[in-house]
C-alpha positions as CSV (number, residue, x, y, z in Angstrom):
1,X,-92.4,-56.6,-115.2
2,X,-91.4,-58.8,-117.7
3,X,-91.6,-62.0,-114.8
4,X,-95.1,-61.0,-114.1
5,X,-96.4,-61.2,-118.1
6,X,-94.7,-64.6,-118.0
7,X,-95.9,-66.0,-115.0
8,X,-99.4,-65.0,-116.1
9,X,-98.7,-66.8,-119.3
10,X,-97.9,-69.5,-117.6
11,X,-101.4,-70.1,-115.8
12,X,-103.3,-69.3,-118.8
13,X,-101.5,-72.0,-120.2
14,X,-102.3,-74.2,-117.5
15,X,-105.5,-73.5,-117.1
16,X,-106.3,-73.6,-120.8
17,X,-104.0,-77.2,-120.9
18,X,-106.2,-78.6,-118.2
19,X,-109.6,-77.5,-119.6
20,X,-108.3,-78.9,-123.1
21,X,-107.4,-82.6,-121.3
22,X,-110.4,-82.8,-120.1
23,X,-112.7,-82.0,-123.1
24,X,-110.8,-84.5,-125.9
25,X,-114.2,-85.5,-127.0
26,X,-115.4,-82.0,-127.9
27,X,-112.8,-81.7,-130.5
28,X,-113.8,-85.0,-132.1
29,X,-118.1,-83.7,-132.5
30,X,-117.1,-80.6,-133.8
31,X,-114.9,-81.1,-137.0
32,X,-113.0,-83.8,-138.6
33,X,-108.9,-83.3,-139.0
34,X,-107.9,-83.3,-142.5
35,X,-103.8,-84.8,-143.4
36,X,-101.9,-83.5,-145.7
37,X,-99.1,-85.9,-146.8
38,X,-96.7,-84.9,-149.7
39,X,-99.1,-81.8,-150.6
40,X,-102.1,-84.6,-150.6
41,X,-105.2,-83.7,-148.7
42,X,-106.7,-87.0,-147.2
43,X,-110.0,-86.4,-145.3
44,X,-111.0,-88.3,-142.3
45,X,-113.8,-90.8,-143.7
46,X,-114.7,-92.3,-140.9
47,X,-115.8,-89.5,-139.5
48,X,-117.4,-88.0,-142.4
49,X,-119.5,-90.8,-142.3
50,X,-120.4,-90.6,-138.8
51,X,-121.3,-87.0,-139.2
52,X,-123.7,-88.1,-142.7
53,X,-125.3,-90.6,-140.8
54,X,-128.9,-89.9,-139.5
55,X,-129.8,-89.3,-136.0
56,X,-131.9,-92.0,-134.6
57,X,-134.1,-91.4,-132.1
58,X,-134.4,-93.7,-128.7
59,X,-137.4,-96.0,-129.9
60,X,-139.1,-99.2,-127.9
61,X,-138.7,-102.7,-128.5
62,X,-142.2,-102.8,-130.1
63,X,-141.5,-100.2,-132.6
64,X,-141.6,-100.6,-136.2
65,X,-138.6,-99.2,-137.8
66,X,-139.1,-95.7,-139.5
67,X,-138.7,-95.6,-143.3
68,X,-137.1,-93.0,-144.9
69,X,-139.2,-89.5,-146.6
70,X,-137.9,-90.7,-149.9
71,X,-139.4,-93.6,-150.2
72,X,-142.9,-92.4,-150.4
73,X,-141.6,-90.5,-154.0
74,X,-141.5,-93.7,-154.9
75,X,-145.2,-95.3,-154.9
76,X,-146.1,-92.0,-156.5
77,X,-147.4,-92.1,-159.9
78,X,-144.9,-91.1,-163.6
79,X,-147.1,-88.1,-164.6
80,X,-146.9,-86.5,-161.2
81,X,-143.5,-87.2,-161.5
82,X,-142.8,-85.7,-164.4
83,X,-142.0,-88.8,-166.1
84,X,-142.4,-90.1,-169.7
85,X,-145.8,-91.3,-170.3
86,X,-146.4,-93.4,-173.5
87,X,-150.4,-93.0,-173.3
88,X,-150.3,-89.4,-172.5
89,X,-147.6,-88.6,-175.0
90,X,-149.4,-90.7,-178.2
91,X,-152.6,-88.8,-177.4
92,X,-151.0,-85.7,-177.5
93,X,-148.9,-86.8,-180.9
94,X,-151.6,-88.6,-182.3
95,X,-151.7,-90.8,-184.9
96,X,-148.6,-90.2,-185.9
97,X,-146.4,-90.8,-182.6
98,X,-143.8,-93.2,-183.4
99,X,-143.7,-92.7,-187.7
100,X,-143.0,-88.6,-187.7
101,X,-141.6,-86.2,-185.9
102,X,-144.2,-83.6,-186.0
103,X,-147.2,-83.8,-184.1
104,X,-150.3,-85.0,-186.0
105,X,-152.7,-81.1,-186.3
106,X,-156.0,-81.1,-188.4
107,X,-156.2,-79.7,-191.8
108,X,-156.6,-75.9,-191.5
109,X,-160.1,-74.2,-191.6
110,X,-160.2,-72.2,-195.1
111,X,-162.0,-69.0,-193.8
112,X,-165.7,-68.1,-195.4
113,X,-167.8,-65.4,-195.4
114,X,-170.8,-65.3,-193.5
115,X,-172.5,-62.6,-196.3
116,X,-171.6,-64.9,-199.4
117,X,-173.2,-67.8,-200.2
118,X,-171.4,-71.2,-200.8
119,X,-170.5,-72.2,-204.3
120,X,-171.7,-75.4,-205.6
């Protein structure tokens, strides 16, 4: 009994060591092997950095190369950006925008009656 479990063993083994030799490559798309030396974890950079790098696709001689999605951010304009705008924000602070800290507000509207009539 105890012969048959270990010959069966034995081809799985086999089989599994032959179907392993023959797929090294597999191991190498998958994941990246991290050493630990001395209780220090050293990551495999070189294939971190094939895995980070883009994908490019099969493209003709006469092809321009393709730019990136980021850079059209950059040819957009500060206020759709949300960016500081020194025209927009001294409208907004008026006069005072650069001398005081609070923003410049008209004088407030003493309230009158309609029924009374003004004083001279």
């Amino acid at each position: 009994m105890h012969v048959g479990v270990w010959l069966w063993g034995v081809a799985l083994g086999a089989v599994y060591g032959v179907a392993g030799a023959q797929t090294p490559s597999a191991a190498d798309d998958g994941s990246c092997v991290e050493v630990v030396v001395n209780g220090e974890r050293t990551p495999a950079y070189d294939c971190l950095t094939r895995k980070l790098s883009p994908t490019l696709p099969a493209r003709g001689p006469d092809d321009a190369a393709p730019g990136l999605a980021s850079e059209a951010i950059t040819q957009r304009p500060g206020n759709q950006l949300g960016l500081f705008n020194r025209a927009a924000t001294g409208h907004r602070m008026g006069n005072t925008f650069g001398t005081s800290v609070y923003p410049q507000r008209p004088p407030p509207v003493v309230p009158t009656s309609p029924l009374l009539s003004p004083r001279p």
